[in-house]
MMTF fields as JSON, N, C-alpha, C and O atoms, coordinates in Angstrom:
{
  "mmtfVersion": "1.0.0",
  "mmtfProducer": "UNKNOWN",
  "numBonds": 287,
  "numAtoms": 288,
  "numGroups": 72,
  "numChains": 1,
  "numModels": 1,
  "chainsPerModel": [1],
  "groupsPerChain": [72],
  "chainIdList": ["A"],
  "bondAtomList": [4, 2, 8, 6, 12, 10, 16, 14, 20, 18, 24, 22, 28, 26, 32, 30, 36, 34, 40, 38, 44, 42, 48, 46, 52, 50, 56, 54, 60, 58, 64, 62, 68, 66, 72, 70, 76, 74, 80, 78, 84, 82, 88, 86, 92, 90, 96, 94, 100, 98, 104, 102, 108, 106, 112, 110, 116, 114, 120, 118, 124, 122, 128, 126, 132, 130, 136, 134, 140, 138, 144, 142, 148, 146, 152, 150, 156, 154, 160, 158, 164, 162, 168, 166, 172, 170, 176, 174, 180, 178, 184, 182, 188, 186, 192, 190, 196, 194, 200, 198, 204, 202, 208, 206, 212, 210, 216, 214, 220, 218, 224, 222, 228, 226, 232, 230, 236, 234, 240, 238, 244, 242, 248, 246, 252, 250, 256, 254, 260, 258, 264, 262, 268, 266, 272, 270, 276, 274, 280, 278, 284, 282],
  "bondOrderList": [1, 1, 1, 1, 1, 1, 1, 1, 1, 1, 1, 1, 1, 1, 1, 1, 1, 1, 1, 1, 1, 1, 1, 1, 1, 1, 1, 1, 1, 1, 1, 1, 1, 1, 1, 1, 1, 1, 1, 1, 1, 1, 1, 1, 1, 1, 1, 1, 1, 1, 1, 1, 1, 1, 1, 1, 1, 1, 1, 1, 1, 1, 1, 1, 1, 1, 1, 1, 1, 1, 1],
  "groupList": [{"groupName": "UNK", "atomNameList": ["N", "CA", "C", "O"], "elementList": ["N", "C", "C", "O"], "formalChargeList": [0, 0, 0, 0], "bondAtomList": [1, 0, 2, 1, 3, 2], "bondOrderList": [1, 1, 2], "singleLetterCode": "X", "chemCompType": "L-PEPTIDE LINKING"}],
  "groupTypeList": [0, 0, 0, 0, 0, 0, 0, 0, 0, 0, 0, 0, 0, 0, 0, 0, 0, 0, 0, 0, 0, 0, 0, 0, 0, 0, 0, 0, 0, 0, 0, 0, 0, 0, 0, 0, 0, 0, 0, 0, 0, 0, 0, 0, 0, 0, 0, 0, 0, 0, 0, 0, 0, 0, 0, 0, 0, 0, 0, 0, 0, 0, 0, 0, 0, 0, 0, 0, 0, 0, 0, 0],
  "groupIdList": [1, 2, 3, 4, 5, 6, 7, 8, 9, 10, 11, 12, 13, 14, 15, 16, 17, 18, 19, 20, 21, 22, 23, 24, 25, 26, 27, 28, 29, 30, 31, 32, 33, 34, 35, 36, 37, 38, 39, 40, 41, 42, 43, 44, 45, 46, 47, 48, 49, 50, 51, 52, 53, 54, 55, 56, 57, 58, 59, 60, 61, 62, 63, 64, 65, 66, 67, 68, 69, 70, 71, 72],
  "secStructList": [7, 7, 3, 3, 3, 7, 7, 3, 3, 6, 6, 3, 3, 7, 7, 3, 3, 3, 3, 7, 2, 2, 2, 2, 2, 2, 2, 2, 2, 2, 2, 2, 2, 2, 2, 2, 2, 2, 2, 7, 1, 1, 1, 7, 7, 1, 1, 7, 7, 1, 7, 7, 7, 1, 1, 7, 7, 6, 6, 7, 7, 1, 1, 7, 7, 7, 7, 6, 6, 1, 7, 7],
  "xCoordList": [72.779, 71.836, 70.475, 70.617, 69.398, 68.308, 66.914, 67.086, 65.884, 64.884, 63.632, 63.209, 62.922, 61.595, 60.823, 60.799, 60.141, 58.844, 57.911, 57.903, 56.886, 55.916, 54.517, 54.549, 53.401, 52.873, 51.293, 50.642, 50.983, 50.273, 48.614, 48.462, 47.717, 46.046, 45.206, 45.054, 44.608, 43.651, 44.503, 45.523, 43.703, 44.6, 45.699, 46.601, 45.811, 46.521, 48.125, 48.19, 49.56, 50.374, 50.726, 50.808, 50.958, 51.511, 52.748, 52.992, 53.438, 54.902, 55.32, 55.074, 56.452, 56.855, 58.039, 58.669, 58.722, 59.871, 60.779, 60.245, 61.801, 62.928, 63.261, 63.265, 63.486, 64.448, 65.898, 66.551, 66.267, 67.591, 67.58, 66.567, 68.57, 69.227, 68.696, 67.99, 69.236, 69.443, 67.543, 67.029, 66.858, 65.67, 64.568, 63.769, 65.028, 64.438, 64.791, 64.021, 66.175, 66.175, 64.986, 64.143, 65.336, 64.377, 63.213, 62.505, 62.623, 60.833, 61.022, 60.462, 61.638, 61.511, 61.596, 60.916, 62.343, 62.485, 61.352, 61.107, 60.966, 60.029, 58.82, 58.352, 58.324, 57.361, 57.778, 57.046, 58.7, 59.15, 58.554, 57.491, 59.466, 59.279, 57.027, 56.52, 56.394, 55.221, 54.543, 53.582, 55.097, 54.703, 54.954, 53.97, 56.43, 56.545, 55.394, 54.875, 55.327, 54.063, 53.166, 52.754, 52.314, 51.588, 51.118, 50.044, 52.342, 52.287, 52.977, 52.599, 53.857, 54.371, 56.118, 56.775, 56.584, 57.867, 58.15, 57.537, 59.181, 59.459, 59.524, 58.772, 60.74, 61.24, 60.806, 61.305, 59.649, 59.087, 58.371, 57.33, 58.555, 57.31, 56.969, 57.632, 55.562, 54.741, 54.153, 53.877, 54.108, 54.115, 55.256, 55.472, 56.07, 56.767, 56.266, 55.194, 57.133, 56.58, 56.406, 55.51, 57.262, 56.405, 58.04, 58.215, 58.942, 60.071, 61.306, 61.711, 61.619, 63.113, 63.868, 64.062, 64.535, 65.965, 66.612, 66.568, 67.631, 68.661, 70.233, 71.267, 69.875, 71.453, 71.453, 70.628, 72.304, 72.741, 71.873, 71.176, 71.324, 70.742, 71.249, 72.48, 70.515, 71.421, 72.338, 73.494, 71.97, 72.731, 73.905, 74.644, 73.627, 74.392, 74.102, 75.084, 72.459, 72.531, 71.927, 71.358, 72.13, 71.167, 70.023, 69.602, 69.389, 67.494, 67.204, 67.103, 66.692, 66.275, 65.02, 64.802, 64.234, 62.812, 62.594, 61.534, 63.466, 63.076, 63.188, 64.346, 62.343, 62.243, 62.75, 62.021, 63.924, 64.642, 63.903, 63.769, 63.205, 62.493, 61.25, 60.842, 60.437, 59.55, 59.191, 60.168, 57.931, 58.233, 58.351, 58.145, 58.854, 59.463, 58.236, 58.015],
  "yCoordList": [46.089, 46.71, 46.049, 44.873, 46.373, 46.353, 46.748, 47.804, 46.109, 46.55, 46.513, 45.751, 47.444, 47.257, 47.218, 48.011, 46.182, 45.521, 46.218, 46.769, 46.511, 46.734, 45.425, 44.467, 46.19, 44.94, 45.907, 46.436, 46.015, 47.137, 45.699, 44.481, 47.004, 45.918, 47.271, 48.091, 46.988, 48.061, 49.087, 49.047, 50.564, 51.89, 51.474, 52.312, 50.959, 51.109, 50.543, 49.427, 51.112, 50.475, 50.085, 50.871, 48.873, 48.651, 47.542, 46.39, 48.64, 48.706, 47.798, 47.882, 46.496, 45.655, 45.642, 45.766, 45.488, 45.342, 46.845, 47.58, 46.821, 46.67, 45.157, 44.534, 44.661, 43.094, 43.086, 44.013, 41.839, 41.788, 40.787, 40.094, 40.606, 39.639, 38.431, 37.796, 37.987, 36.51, 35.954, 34.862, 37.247, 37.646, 36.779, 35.89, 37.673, 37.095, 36.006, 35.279, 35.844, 34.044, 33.061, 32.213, 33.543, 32.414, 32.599, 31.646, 33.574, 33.931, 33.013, 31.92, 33.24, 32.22, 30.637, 29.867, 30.36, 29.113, 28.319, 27.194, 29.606, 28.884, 28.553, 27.42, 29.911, 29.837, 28.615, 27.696, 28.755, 26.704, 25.874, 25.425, 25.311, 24.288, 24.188, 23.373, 25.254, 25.102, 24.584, 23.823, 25.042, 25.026, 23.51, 22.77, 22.886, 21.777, 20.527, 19.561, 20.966, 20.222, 19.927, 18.767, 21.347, 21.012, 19.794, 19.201, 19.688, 19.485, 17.869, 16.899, 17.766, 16.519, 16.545, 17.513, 15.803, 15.162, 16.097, 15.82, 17.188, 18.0, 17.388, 17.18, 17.025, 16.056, 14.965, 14.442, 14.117, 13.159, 13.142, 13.791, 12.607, 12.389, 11.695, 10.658, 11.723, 10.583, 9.302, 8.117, 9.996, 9.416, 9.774, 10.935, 8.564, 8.894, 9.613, 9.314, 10.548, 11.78, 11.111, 11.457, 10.426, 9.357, 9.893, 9.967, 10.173, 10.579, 9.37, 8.758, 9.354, 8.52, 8.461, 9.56, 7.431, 8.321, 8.827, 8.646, 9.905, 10.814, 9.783, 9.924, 8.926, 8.378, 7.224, 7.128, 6.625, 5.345, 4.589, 4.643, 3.748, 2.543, 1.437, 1.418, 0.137, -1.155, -1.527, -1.714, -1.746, -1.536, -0.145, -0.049, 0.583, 1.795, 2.043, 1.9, 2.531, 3.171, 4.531, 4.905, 5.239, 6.696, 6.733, 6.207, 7.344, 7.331, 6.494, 6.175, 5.046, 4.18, 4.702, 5.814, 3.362, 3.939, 3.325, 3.544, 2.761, 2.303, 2.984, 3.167, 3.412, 3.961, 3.882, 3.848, 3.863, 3.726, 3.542, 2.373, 4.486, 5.452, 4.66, 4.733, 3.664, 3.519, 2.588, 1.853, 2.048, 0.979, -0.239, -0.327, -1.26, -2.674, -3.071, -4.173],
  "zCoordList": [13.677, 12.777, 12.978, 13.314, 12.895, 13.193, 11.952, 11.344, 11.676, 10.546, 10.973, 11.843, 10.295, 10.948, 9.87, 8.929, 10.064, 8.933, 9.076, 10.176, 8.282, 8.255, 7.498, 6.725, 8.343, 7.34, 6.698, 7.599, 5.861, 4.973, 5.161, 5.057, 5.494, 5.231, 5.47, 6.375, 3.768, 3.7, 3.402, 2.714, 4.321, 3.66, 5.277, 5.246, 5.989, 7.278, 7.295, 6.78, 7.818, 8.116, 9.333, 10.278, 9.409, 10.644, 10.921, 10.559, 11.841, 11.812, 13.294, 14.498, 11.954, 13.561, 13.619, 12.569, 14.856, 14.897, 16.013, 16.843, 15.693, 15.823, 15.789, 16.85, 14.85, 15.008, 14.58, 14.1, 14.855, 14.165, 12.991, 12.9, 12.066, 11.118, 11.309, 10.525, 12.906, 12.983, 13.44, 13.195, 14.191, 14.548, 13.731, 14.023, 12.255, 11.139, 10.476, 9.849, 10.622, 10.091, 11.106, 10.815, 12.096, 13.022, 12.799, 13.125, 12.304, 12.131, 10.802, 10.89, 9.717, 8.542, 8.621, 7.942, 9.363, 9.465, 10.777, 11.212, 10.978, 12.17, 10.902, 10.784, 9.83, 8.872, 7.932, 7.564, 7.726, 6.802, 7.31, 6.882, 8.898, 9.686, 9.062, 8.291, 9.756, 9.869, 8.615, 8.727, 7.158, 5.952, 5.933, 5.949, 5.893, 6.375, 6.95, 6.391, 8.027, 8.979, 8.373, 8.39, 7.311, 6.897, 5.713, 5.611, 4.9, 3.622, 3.948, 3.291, 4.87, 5.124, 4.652, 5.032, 4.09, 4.121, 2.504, 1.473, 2.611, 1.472, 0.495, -0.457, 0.853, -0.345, -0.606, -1.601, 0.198, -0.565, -1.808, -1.707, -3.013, -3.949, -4.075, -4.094, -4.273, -3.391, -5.039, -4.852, -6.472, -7.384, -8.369, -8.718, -8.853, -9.508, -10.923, -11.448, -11.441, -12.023, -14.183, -14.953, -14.414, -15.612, -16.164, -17.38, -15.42, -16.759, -16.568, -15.58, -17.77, -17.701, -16.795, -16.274, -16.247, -15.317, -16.22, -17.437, -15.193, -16.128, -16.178, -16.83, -15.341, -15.398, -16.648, -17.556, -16.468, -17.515, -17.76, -16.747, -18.576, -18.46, -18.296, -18.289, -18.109, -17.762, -18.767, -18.387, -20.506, -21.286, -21.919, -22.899, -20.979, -20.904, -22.394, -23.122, -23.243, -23.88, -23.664, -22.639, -24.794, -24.543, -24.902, -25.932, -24.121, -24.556, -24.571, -25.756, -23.425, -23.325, -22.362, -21.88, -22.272, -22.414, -20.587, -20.002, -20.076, -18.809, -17.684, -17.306, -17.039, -16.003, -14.47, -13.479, -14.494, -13.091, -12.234, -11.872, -11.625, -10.562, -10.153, -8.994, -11.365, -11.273, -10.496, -10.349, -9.656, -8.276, -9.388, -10.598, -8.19, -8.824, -9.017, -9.52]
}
């Protein structure tokens, strides 16, 4: 099976493709990878965000005010 994209600018269409499935996984992941590049390391965060950890605390109580996450 096979799809064909179009891509709409202005009053004009214009039509790409015949591709396939797997066609388009690779066009997306090529557009990630690049988004990627730009922005740097996904999953890094680069300041910790000011919230509690969600896990236990050292005294294993609830709602304690220390911040796991936060640098030593």
């Amino acid at each position: 099976m096979t799809f064909t994209l179009c891509i709409t600018q202005g009053a004009g269409e214009y039509p790409l493709g015949p591709f396939t499935r797997r066609e388009i996984e690779l066009q997306i992941e090529t557009l990630i990878s690049a988004l990627d590049a730009f922005d740097g390391d996904p999953d890094l965060e680069p300041d910790p965000d000011g919230e509690p950890s969600l896990g236990w605390t050292r005294t294993m109580a609830w709602g304690g005010a220390n911040d796991l996450e936060a640098a030593a």
